[in-house]
N, CA, C and O atoms as CSV, one atom per row, in Angstrom:
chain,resi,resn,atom,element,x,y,z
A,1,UNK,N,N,19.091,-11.002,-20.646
A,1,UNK,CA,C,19.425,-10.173,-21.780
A,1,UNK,C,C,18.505,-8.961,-21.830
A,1,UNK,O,O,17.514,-9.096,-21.112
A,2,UNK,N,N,18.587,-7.710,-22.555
A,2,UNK,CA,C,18.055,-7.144,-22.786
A,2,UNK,C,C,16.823,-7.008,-22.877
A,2,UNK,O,O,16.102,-6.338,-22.138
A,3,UNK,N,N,16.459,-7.773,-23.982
A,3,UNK,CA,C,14.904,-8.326,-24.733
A,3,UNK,C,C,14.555,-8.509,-23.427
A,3,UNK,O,O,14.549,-7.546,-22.661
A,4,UNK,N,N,14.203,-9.834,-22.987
A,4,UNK,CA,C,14.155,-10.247,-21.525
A,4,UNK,C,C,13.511,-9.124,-20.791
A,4,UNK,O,O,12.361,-9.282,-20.379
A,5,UNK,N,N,14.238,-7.835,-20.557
A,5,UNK,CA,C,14.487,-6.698,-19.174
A,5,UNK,C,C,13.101,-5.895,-20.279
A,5,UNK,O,O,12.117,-5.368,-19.759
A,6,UNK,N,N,13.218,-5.930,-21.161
A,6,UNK,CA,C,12.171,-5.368,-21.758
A,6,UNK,C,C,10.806,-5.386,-21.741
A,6,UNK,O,O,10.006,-4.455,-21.657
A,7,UNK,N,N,10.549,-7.232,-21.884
A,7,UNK,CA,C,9.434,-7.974,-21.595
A,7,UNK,C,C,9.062,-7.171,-20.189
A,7,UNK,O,O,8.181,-6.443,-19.731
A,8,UNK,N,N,10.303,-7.780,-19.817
A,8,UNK,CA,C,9.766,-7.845,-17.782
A,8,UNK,C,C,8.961,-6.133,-17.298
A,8,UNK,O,O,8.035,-5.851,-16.537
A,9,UNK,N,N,9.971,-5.210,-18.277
A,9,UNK,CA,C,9.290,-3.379,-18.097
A,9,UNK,C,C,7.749,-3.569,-18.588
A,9,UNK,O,O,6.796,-3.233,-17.885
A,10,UNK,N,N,7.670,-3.929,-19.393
A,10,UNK,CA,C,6.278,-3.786,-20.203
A,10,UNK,C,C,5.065,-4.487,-19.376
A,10,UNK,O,O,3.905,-4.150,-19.141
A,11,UNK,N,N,6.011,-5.826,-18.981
A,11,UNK,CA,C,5.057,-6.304,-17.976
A,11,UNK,C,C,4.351,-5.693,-16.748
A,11,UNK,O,O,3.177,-5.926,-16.460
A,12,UNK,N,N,5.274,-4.798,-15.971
A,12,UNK,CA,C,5.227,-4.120,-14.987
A,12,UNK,C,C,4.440,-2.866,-15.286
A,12,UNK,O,O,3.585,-2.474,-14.492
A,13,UNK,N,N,4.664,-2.325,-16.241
A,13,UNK,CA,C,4.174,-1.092,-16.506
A,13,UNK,C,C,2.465,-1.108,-16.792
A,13,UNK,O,O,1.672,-0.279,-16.345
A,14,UNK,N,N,2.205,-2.042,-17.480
A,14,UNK,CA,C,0.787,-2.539,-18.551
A,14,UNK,C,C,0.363,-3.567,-17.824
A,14,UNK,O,O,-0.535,-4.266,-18.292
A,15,UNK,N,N,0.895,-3.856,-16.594
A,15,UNK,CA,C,0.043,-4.713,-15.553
A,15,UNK,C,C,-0.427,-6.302,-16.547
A,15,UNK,O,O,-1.535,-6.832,-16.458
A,16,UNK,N,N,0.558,-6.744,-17.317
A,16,UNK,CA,C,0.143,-7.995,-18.107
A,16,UNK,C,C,1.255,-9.080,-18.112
A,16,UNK,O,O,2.476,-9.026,-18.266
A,17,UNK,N,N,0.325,-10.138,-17.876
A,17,UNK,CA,C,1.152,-11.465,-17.717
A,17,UNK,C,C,1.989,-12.058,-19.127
A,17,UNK,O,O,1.442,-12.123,-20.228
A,18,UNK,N,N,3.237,-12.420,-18.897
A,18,UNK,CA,C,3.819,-12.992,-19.884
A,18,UNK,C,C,3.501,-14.625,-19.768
A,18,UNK,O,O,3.753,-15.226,-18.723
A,19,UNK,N,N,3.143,-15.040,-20.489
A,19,UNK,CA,C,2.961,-16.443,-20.913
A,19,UNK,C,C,3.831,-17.054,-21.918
A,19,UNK,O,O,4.055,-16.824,-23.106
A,20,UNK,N,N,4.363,-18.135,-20.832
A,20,UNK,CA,C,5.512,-18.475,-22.205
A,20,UNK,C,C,5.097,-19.593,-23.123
A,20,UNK,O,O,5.747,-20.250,-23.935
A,21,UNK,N,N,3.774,-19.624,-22.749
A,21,UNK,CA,C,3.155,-21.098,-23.569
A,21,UNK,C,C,2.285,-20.535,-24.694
A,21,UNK,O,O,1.193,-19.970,-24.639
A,22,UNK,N,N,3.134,-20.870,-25.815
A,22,UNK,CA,C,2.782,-20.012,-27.013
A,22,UNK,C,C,1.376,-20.499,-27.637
A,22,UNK,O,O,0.712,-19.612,-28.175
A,23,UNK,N,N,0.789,-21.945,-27.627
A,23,UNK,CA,C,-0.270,-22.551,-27.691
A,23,UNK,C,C,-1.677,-21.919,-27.198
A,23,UNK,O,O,-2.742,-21.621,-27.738
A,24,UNK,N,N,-0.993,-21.854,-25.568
A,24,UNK,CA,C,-1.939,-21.235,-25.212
A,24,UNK,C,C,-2.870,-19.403,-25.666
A,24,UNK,O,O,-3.971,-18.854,-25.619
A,25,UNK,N,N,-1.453,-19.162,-26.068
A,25,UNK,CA,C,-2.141,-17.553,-26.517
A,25,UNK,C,C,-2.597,-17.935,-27.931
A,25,UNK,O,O,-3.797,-17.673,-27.849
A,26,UNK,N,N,-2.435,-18.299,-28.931
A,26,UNK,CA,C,-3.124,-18.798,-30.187
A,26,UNK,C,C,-4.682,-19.207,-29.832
A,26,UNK,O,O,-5.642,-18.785,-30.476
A,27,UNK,N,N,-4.775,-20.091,-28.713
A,27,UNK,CA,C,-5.641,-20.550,-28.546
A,27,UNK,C,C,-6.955,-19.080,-28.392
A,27,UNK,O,O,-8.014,-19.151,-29.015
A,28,UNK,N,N,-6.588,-17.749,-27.402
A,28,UNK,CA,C,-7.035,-16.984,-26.887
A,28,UNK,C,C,-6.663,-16.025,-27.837
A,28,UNK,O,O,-7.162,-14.943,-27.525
A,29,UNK,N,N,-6.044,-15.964,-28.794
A,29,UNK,CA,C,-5.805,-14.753,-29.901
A,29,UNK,C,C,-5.480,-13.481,-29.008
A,29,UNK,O,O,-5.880,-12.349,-29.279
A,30,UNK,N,N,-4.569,-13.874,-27.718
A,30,UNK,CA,C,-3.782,-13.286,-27.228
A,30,UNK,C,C,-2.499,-12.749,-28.003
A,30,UNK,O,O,-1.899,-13.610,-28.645
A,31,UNK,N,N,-1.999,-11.482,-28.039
A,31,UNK,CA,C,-0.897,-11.982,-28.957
A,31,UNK,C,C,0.674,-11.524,-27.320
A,31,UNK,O,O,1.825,-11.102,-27.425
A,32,UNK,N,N,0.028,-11.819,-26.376
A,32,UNK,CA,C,1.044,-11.583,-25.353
A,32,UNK,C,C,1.931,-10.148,-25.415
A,32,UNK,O,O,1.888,-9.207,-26.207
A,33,UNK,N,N,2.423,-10.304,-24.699
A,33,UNK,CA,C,2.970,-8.608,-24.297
A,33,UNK,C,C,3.829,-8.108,-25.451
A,33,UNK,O,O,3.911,-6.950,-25.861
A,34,UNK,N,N,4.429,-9.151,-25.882
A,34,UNK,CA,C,5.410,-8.243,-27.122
A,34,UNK,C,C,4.942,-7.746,-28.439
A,34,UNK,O,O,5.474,-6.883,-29.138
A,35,UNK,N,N,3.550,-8.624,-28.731
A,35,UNK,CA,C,2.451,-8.482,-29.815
A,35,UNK,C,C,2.113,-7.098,-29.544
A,35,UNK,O,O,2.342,-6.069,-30.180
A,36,UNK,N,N,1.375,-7.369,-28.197
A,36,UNK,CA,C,0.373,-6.402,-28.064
A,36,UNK,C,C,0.816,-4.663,-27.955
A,36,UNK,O,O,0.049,-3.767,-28.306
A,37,UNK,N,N,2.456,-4.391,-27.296
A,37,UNK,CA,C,3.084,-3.597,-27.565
A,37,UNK,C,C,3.110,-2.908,-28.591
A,37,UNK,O,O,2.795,-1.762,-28.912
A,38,UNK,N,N,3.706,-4.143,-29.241
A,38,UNK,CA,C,3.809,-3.607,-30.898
A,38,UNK,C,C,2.803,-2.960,-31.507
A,38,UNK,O,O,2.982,-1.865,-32.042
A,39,UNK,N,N,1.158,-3.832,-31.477
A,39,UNK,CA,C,0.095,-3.096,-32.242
A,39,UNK,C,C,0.191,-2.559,-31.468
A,39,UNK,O,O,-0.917,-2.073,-31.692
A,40,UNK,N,N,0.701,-1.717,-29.976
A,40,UNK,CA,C,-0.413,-0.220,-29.656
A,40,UNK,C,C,0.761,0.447,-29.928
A,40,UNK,O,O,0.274,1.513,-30.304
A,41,UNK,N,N,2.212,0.628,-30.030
A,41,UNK,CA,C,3.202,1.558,-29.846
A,41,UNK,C,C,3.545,1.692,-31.237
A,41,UNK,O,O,3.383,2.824,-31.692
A,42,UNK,N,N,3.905,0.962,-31.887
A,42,UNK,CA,C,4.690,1.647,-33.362
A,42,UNK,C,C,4.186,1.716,-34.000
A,42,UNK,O,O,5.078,1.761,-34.847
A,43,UNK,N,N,2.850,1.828,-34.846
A,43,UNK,CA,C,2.204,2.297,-35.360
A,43,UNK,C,C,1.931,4.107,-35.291
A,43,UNK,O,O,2.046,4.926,-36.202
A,44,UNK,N,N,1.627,4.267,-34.180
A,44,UNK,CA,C,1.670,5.677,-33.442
A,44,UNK,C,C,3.032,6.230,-33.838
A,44,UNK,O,O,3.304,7.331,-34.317
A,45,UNK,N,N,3.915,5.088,-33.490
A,45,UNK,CA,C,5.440,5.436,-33.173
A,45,UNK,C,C,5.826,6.500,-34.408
A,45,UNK,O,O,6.333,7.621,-34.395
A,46,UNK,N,N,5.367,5.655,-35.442
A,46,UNK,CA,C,5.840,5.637,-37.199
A,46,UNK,C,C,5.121,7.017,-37.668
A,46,UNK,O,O,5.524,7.404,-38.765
A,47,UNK,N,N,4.153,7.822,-37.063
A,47,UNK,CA,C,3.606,8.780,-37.559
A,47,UNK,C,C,4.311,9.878,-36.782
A,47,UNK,O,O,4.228,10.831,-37.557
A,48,UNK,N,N,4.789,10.189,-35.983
A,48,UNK,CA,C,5.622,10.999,-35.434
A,48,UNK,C,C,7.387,10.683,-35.409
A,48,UNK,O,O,8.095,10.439,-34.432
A,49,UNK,N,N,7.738,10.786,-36.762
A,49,UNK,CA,C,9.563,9.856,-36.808
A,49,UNK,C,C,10.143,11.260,-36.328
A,49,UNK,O,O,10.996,11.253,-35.440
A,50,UNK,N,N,9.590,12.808,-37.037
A,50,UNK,CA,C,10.482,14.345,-36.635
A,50,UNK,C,C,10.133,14.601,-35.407
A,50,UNK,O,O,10.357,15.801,-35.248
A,51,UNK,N,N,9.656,14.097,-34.322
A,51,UNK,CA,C,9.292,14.174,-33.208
A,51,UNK,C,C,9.278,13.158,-31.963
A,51,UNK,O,O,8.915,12.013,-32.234
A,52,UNK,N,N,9.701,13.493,-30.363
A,52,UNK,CA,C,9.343,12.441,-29.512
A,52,UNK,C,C,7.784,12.049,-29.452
A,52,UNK,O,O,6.822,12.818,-29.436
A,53,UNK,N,N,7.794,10.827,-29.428
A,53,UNK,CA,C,6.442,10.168,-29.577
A,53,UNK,C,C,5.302,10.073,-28.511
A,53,UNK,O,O,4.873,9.014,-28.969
A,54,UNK,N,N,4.569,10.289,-27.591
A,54,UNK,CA,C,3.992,10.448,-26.968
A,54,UNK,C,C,2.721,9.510,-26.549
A,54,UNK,O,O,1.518,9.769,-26.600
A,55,UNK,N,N,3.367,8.388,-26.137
A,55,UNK,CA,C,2.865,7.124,-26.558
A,55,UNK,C,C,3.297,6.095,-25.441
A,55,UNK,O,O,4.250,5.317,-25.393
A,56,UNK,N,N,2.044,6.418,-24.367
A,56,UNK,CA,C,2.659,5.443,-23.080
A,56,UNK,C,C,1.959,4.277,-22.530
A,56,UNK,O,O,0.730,4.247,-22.463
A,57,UNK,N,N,2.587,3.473,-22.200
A,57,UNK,CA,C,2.049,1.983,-22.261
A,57,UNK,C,C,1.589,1.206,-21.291
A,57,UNK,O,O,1.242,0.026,-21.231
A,58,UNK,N,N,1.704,2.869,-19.878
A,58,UNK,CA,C,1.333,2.788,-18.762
A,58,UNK,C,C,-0.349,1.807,-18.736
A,58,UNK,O,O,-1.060,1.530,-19.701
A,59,UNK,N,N,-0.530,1.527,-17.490
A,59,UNK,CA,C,-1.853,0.836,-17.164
A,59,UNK,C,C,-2.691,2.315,-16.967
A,59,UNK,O,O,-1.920,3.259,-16.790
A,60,UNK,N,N,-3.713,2.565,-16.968
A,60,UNK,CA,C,-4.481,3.379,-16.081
A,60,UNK,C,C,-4.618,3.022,-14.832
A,60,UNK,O,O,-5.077,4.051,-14.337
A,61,UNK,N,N,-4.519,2.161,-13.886
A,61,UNK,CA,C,-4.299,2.468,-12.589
A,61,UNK,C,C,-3.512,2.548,-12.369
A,61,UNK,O,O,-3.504,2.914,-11.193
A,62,UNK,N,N,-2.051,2.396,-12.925
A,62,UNK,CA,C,-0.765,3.042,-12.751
A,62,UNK,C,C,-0.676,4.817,-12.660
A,62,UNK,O,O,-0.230,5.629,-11.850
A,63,UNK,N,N,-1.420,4.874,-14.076
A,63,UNK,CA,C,-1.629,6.685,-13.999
A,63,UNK,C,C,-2.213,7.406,-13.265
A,63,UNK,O,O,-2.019,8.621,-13.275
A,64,UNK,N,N,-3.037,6.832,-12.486
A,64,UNK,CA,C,-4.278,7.427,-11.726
A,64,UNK,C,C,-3.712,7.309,-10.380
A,64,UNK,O,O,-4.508,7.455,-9.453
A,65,UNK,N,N,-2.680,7.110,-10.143
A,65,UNK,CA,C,-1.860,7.278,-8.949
A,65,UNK,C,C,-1.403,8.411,-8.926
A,65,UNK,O,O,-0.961,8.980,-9.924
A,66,UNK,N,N,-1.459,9.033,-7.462
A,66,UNK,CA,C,-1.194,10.978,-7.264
A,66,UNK,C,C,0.262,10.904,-7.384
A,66,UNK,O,O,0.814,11.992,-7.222
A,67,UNK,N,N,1.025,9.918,-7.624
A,67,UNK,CA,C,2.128,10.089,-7.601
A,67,UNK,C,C,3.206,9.717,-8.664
A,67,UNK,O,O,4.379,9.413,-8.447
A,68,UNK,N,N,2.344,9.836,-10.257
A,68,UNK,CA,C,2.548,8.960,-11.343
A,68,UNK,C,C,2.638,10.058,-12.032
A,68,UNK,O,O,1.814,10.958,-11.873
A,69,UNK,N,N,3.418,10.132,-12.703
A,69,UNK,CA,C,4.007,11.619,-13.754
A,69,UNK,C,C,4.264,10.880,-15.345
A,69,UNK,O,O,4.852,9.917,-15.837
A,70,UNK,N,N,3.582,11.790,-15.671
A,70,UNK,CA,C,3.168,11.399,-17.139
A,70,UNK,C,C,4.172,11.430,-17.898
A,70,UNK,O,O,4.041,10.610,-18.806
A,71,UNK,N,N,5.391,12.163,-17.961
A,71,UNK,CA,C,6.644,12.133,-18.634
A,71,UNK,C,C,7.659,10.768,-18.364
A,71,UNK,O,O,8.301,10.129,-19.197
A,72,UNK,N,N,7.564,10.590,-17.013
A,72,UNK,CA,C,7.880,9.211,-16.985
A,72,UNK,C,C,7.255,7.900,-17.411
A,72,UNK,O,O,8.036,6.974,-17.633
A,73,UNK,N,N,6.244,7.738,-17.524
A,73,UNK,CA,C,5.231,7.056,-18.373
A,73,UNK,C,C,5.741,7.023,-20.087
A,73,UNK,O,O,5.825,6.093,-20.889
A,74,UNK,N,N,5.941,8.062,-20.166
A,74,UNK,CA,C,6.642,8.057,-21.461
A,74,UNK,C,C,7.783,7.580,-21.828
A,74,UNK,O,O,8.136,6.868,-22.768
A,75,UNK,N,N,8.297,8.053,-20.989
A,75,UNK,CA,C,10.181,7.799,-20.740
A,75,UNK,C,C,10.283,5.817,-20.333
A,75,UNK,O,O,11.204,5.158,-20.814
A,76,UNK,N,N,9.482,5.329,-19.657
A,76,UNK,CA,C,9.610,4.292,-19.803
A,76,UNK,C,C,9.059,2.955,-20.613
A,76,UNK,O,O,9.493,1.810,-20.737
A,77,UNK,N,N,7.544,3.868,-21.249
A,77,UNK,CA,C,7.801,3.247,-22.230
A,77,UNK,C,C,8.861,3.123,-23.673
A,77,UNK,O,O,9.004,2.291,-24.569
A,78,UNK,N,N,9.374,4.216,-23.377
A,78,UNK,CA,C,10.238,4.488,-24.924
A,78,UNK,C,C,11.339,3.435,-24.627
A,78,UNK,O,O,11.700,2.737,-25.574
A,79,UNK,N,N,11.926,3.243,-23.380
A,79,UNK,CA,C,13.008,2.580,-22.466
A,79,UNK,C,C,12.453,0.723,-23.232
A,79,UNK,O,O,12.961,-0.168,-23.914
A,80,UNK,N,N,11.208,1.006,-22.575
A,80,UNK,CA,C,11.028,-0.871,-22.892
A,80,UNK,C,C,10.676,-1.215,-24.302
A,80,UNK,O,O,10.848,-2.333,-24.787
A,81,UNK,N,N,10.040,0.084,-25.097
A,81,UNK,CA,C,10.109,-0.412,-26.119
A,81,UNK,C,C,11.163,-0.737,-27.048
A,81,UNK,O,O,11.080,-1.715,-27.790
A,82,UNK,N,N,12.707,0.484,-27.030
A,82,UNK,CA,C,13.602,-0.211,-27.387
A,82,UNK,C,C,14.792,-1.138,-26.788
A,82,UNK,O,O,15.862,-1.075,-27.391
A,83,UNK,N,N,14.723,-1.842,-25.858
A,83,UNK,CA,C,14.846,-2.685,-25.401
A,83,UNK,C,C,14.374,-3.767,-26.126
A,83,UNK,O,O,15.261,-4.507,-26.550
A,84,UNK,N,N,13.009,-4.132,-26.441
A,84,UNK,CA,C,12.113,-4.930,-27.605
A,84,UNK,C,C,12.349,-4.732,-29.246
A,84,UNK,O,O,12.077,-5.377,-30.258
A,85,UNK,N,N,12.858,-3.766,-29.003
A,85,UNK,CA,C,13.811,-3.365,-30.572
A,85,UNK,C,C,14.743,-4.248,-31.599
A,85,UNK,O,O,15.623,-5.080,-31.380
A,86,UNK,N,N,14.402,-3.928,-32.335
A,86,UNK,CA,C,15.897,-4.670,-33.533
A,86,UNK,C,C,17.018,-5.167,-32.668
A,86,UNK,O,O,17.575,-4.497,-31.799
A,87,UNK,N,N,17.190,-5.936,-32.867
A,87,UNK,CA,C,18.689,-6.514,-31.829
A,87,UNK,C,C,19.635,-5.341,-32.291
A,87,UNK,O,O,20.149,-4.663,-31.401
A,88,UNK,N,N,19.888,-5.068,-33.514
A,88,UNK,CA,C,21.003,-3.888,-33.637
A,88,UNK,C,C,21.132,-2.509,-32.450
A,88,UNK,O,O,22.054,-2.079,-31.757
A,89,UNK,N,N,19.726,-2.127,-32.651
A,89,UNK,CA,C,19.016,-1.281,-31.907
A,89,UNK,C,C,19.001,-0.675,-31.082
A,89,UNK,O,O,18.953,0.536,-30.871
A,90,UNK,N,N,19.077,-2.206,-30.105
A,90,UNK,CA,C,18.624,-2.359,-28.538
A,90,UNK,C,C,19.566,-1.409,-27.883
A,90,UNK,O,O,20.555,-1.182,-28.580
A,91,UNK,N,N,19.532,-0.652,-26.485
A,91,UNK,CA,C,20.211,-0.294,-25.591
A,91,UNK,C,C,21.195,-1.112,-24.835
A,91,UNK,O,O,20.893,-2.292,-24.658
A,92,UNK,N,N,22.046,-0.784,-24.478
A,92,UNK,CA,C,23.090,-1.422,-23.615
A,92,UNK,C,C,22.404,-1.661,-21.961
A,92,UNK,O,O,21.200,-1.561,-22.201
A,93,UNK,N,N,22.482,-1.823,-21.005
A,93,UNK,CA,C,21.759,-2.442,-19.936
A,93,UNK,C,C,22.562,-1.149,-18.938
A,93,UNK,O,O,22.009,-0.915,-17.863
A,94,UNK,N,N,23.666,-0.437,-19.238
A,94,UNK,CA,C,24.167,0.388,-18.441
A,94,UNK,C,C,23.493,1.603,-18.941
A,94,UNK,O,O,23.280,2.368,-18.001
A,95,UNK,N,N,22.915,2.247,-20.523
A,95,UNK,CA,C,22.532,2.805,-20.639
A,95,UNK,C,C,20.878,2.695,-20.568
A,95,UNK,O,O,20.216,3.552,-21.153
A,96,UNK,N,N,20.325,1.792,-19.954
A,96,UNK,CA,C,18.831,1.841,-19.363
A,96,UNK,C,C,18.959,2.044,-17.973
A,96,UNK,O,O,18.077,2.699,-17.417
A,97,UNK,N,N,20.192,1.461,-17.108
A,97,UNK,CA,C,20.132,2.240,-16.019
A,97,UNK,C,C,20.348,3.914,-15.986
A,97,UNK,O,O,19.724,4.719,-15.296
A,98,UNK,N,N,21.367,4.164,-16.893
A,98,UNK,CA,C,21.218,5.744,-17.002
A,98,UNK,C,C,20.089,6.500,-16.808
A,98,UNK,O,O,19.838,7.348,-15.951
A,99,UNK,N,N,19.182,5.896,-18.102
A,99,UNK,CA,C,17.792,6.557,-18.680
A,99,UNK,C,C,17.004,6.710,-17.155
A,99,UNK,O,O,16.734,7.713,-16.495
A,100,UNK,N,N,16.802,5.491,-16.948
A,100,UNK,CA,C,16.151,4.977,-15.800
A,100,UNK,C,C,16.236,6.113,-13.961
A,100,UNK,O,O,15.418,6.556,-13.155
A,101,UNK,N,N,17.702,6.106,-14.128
A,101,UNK,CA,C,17.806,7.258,-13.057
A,101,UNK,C,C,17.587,8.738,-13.456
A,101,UNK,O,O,17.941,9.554,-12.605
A,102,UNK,N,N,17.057,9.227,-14.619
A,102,UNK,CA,C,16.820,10.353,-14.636
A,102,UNK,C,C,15.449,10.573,-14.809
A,102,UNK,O,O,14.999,11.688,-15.072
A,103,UNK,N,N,14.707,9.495,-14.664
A,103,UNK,CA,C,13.567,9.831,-14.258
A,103,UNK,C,C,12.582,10.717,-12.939
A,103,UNK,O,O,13.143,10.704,-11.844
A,104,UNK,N,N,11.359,11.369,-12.981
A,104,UNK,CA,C,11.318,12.128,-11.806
A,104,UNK,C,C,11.062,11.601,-11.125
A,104,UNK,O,O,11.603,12.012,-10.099
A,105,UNK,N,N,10.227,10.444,-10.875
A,105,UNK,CA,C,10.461,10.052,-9.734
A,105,UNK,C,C,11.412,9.370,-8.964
A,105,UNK,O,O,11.302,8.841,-7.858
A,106,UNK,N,N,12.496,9.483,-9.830
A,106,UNK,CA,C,13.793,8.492,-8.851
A,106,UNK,C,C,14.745,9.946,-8.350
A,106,UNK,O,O,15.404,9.934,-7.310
A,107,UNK,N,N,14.685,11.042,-9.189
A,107,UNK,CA,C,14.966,12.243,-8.778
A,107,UNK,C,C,14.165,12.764,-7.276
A,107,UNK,O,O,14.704,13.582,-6.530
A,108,UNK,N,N,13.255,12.351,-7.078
A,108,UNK,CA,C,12.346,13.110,-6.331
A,108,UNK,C,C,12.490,12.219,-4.985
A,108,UNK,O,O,12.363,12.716,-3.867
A,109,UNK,N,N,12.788,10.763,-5.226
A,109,UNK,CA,C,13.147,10.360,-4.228
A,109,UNK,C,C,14.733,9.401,-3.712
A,109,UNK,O,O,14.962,8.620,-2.788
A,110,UNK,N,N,15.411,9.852,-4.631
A,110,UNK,CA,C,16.778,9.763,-4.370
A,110,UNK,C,C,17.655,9.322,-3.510
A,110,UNK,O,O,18.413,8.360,-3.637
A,111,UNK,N,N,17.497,10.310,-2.304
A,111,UNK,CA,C,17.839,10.006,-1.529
A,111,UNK,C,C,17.291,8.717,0.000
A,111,UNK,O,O,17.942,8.226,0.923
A,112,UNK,N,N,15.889,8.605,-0.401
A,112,UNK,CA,C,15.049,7.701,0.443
A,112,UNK,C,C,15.904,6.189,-0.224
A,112,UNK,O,O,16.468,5.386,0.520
A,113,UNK,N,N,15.841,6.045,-1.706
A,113,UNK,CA,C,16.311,4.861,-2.174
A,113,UNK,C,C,17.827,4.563,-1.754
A,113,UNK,O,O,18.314,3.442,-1.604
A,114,UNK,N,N,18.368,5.596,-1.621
A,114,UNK,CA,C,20.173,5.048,-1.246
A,114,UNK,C,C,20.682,4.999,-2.336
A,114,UNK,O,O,21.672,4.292,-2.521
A,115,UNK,N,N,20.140,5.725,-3.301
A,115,UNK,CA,C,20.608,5.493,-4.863
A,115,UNK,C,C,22.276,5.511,-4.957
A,115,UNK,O,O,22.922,4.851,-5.770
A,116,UNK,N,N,22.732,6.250,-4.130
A,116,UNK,CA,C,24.174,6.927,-4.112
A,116,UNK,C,C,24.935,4.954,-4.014
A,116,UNK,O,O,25.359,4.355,-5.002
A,117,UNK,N,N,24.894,4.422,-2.694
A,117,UNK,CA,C,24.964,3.127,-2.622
A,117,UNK,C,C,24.841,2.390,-3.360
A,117,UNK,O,O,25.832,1.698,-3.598
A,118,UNK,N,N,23.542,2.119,-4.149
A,118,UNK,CA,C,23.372,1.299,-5.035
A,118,UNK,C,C,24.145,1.460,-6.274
A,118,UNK,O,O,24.284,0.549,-7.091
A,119,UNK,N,N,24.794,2.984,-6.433
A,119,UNK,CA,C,25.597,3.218,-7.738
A,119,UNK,C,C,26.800,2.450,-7.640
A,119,UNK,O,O,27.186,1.562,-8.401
A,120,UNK,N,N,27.496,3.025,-6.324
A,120,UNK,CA,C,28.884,3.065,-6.111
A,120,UNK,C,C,29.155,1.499,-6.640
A,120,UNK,O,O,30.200,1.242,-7.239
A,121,UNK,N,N,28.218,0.539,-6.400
A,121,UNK,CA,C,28.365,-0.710,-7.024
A,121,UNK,C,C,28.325,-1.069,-8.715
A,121,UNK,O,O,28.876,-1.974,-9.343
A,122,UNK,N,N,27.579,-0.140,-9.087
A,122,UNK,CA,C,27.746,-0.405,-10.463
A,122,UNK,C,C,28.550,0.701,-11.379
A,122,UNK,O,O,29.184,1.614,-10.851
A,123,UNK,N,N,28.488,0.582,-12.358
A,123,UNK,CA,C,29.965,1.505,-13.701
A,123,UNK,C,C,28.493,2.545,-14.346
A,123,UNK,O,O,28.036,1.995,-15.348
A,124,UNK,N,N,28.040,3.315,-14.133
A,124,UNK,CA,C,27.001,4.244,-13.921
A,124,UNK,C,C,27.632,5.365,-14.022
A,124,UNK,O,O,28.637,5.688,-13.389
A,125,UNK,N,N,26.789,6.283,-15.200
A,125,UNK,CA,C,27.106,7.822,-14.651
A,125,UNK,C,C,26.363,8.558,-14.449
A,125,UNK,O,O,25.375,8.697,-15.170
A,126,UNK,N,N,26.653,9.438,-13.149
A,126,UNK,CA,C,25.589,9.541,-11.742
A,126,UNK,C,C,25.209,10.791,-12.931
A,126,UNK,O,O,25.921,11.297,-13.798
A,127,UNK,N,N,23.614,11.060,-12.513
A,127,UNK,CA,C,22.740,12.012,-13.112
A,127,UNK,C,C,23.529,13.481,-12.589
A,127,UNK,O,O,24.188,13.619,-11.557
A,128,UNK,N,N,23.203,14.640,-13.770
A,128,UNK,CA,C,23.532,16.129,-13.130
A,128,UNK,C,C,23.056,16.072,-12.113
A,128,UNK,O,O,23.907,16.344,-11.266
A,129,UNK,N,N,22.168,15.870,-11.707
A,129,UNK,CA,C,20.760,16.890,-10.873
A,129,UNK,C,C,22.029,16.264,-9.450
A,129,UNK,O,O,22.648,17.112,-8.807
A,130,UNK,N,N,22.149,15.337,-9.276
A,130,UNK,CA,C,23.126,14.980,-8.109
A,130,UNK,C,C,24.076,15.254,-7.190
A,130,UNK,O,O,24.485,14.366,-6.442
């Protein structure tokens, strides 16, 4: 499901383990990835509502890669955070692949991925830049 694809972004992005043993994070006043999201992103989120939020959930050694662009950092956290959203909310799974391919680095390397291939299989609508 959605939620789920959300967890799994946040995970990837913020370099943090999901634990599904809820005991155990009580124990460690962990509050696990969907907690911890929450206190660092919507709070921030909520003070900028007339504006995109600027609020990324990237790791720092994710960023500190020569090949890590800060707008996408953004763009995917905004992606996983509503994904983690109000069930009303949430994105459709065809429109996170959308989001997802207009990012720069999938622009920038496009054609190395076979993106064209990988579409023709799914109900996708292919980015301008294409």
């Amino acid at each position: 499901d959605i939620f789920a694809y959300g967890i799994i972004l946040l995970g990837l992005i913020s370099k943090r383990v999901y634990e599904r043993d809820s005991d155990k994070r009580e124990e460690t006043n962990d509050l696990g990835i969907y907690g911890w999201a929450e206190k660092e992103y919507r709070p921030r989120h909520l003070d900028s509502v007339f504006h995109q939020p600027k609020i990324s959930l990237v790791h720092r050694a994710l960023k500190a890669h020569p090949t890590f662009d800060f707008d996408d950092g953004l763009k995917v956290t905004s992606i996983a955070m509503r994904c983690v959203g109000p069930g009303c909310q949430r994105p459709r799974m065809k429109g996170v692949v959308n989001c997802l391919l207009k990012l720069h680095i999938i622009k920038q390397h496009w054609d190395y991925l076979e993106c064209d291939k990988m579409l023709s299989y799914i109900d996708v609508e292919f980015p301008s830049y294409i």
